[in-house]
N, C-alpha and C positions, 0 to 999 in steps of 0.2 A: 737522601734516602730516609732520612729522619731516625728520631732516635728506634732502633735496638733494629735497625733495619723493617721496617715497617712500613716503609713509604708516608708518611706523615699521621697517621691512624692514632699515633699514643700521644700526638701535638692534637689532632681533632678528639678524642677520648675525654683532652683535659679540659681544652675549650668549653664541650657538651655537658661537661660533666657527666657524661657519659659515654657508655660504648658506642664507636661509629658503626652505623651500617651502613655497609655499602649499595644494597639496593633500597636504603630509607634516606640515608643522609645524602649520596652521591648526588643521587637527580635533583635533589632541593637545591646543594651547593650551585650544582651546572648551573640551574634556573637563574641561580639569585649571582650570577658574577658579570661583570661589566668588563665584557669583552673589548672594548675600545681601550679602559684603562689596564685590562690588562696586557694589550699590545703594546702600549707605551712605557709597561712599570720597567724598574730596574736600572742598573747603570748603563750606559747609552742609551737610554729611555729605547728599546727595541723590544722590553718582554720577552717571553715564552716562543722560541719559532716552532718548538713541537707543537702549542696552540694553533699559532700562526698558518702552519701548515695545516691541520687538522680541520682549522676551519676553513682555509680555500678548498679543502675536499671535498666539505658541505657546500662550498659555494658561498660562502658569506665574506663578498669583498668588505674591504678595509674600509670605514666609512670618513677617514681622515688623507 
């Protein structure tokens, strides 16, 4: 949840040095993420499956 419960907004706040927006910052972030590595990050390199699923909603198979 990130700190003070905020969903990670006061970890992106410090990053930006500034306040996140979520209709300014959100879609940039989406844009700019590498969905292959994020399917793989983490311990049993498996990623995110709420992405994972998210994204076969949209239809974007796995390209590995």
């Amino acid at each position: 949840m990130g700190e003070r419960e905020r969903k990670g907004c006061v970890e992106l706040d410090r990053l930006l040095g500034r306040d996140y927006s979520k209709t300014i910052d959100g879609p940039r972030l989406f844009e700019a993420m590498n969905f292959d590595r994020a399917r793989t990050f983490g311990p049993g390199q498996h990623g995110s499956r709420s992405l994972d699923k998210f994204l076969r909603t949209l239809g974007v198979a796995r390209t590995h």
